[in-house]
N, C-alpha and C positions, 0 to 999 in steps of 0.2 A: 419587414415581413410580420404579418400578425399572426398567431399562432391557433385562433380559434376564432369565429365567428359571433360577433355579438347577441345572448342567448336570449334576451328581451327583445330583438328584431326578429329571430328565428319563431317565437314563440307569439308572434301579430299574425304569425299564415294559419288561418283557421281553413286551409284544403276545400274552400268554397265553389272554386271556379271563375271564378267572376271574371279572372283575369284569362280567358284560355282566348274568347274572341278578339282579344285586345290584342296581343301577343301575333305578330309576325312569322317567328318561326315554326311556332304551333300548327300555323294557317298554311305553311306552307310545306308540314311534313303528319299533321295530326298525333304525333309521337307525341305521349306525357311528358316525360322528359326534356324536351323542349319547349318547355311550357314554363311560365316563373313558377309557379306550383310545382311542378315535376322538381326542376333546377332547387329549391328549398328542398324538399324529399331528399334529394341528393347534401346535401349541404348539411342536415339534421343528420345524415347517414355516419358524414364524414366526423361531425363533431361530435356523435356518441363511440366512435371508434368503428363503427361495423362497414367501411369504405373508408380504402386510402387514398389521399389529398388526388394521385396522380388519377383516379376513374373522374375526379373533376374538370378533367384539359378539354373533353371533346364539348362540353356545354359550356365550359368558360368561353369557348371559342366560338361557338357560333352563336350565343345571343347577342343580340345587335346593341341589348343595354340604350334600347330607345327610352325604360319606364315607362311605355303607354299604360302598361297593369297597374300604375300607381294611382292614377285620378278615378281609376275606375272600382277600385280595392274598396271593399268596404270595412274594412277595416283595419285602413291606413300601413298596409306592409311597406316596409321604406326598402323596393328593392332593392332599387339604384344602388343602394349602400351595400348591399348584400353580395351584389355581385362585386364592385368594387372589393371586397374583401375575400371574395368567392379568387378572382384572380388575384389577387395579394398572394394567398397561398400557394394559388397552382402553379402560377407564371414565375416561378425562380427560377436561376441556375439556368440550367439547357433547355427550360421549360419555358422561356420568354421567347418567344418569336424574334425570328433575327431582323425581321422591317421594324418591332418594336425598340431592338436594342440601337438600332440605327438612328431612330426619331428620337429617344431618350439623350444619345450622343451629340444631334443637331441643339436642341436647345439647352441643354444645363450648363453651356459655357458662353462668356460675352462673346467667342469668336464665332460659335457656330451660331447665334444670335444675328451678330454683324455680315456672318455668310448668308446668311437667309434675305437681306436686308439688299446686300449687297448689286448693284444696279437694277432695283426695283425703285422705283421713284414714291418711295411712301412722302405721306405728310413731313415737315420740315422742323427741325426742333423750333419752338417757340416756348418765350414766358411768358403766357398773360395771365387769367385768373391761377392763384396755386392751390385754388380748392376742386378747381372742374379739368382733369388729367385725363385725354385718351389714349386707352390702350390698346397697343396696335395690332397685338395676336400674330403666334411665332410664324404659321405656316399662311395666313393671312399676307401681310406685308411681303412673302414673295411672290402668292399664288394671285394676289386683287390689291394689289397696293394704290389702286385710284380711290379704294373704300376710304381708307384714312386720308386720303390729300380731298375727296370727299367731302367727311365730316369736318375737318378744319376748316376749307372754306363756307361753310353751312353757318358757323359760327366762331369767329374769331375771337372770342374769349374762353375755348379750350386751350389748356398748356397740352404741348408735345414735346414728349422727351423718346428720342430714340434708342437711347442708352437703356432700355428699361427690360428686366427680366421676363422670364416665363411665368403664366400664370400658375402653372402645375397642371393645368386637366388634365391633359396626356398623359402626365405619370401616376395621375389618383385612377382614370379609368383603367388603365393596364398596368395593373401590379405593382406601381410607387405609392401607393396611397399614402403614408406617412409622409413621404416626400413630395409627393402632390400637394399636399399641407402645407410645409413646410414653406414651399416656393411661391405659395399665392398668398400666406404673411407677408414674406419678405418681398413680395410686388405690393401691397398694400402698404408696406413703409416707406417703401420705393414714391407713389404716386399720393400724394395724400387728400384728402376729402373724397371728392365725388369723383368716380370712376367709371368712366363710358364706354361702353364695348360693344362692338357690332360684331361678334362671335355670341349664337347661343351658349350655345355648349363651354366657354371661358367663364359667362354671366353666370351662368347657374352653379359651377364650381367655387367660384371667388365670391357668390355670396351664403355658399355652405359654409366657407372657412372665414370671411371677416364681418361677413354681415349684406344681410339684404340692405340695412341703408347706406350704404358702403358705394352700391354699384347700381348703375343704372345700365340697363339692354338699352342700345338706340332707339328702338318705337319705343319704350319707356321713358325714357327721358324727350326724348321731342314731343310727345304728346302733352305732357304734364310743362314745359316749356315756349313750347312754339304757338304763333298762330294760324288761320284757315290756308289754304295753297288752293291754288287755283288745275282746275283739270288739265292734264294734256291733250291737244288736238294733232292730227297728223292729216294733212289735206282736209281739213273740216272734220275730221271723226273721231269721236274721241276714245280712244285709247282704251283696249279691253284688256285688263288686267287679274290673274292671278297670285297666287300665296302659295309658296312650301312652307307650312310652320318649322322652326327649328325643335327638334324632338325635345332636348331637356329643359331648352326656354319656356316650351308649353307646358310639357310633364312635370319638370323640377320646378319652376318656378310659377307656372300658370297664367303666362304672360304669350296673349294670344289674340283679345281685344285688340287690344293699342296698334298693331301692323294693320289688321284690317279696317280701321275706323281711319286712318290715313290714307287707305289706298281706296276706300268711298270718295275721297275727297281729289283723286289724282287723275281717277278714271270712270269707265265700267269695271266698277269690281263683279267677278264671277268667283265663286267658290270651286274650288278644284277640287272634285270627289276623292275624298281622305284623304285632305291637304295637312291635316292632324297625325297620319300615318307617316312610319319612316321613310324615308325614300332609300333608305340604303346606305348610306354614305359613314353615318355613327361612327365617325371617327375615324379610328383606322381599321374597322373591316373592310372597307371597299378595297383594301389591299389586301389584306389577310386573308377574306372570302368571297374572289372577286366574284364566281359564277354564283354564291347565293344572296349575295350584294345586288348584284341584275336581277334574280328572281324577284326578290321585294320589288322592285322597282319599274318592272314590267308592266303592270296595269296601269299604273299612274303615269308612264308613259304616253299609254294609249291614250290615257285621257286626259290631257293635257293638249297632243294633239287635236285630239277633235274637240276641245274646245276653240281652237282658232284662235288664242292669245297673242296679243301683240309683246306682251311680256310676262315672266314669272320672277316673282318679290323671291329672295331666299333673306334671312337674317343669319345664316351662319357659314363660314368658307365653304365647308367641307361638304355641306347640301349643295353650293355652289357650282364649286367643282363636278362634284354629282352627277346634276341636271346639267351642266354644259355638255359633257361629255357624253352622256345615256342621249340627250336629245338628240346632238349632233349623230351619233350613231345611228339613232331614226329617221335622219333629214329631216328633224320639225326644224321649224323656222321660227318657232319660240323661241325671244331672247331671256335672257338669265341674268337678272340682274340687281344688284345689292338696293334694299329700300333707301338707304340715303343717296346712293345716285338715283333714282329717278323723283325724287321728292329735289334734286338738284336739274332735272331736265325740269320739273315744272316752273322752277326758278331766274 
């Protein structure tokens, strides 16, 4: 637990605005305070003493900690981090939500690893290259375990090691941050050179803590790797295609080209109106706040639908899951599907 707020991050929010149309839950309640601007006011409050730690739980809790206010910030506030640290404080003790304490439980040990894992047919240990390791992501390998049998056969000179730890995101975004650290070195020791992960939200964590040249997202590395793919056809037509950007893939790390310069090549790409916007999912609020989890995720619904997609690209589980579920609750008939399986149907 960190005891204060780092006072040179506090001190980048010049109360500009910039970030209020950015912001989700801003948009969908106009309150300041739910706003990254509001949430710092609070935070500056807490760290001069004039607010105690606990008047921070009700906005730890509902920003969604997409960071879309960060690309847009003119000058450069490193939310993400803020809130990260924002819950470090709040989230102790009886203040950690009990689905959090649950999820923390599932992965920091190799049996709740190997439970997770457990008759899900992930990818298969192998050694080939020991410099190009993919990583399989905790709640990935039970929830979409064809992603990584996937990647492996896409190219067989990935090593796979299933014995391999948690990366820490979970615990850096909800209130382990020291130990969300700590666990994505000791998966970098774990996996050594180049590290492939078709989890946004793993990718942008693990290359805060070992490094950007450390790890490559899958549209990142296949693009800078691979060559042309041929479109898909289904009865003669080819194949109209949408994107969920993964939030911290695009925000954190700005890796947002490279999926859609692939799926030019797979199909009809169509732009999905604020296919850059959350869908809701940010990890574990879609449990934590399921009815304002739907709210975001409501117009994008809609349109998505009336696009008439033959499918939607996600690059991270938990947008994944998301969209299967919010769709299916729609009856769209939009499939939901990881970019390296359908860059494997063009194949």
């Amino acid at each position: 637990m960190i005891e204060k707020f780092t006072q040179s991050k506090l001190d980048r929010c010049i109360s500009c605005g910039y970030c209020l149309p950015a912001c989700p839950t801003y948009q969908l309640t106009g309150a300041e305070e739910s706003s990254p601007r509001g949430r710092i006011t609070l935070m500056r409050a807490v760290q001069e003493g004039r607010l105690p730690i606990v008047d921070l739980l009700p906005e730890a809790g509902f920003c969604l900690g997409c960071r879309a206010c960060e690309p847009v910030c003119p000058a450069g506030v490193e939310y993400g981090t803020l809130l990260e640290e924002m819950r470090d404080m709040a989230w102790q003790g009886k203040n950690r939500p009990l689905i959090i304490r649950g999820l923390f439980i599932a992965v920091q040990s190799k049996i709740g690893m190997w439970a997770l894992g457990f008759l899900s047919p992930t990818a298969k240990n192998r050694k080939a290259n020991p410099e190009l390791n993919l990583m399989l992501g905790c709640f990935e390998r039970r929830l979409f375990p064809s992603v990584s049998r996937t990647v492996a056969k896409l190219d067989t000179n990935i090593s796979v090691c299933k014995e391999q730890s948690c990366c820490g995101a979970l615990h850096a975004h909800n209130g382990e941050l020291e130990k969300g650290r700590q666990m994505a070195q000791k998966l970098g020791e774990e996996l050594t050179g180049t590290i492939i992960t078709t989890a946004g939200g793993c990718a942008a964590h693990l290359s805060d803590v070992i490094g950007r040249d450390r790890v490559r997202e899958f549209s990142q590395w296949w693009s800078q790797n691979e060559g042309k793919l041929e479109k898909i056809k289904k009865s003669g037509r080819t194949l109209r295609i949408g994107l969920q950007d993964s939030c911290h893939l695009r925000n954190g790390l700005g890796v947002f080209k490279e999926p859609r310069e692939i799926l030019k090549q797979l199909g009809d790409y169509v732009e999905v109106p604020d296919a850059g916007g959350c869908c809701g999912a940010a990890g574990s609020y879609s449990l934590l706040q399921r009815k304002n989890s739907r709210k975001v995720i409501s117009k994008k619904i809609q349109d998505i639908k009336e696009l008439n997609l033959d499918y939607l690209v996600t690059l991270n589980p938990g947008c994944t899951r998301q969209l299967v579920s919010q769709l299916r609750r729609a009856r769209v008939k939009t499939k939901v599907i990881h970019l390296a399986e359908l860059i494997d149907l063009s194949l």
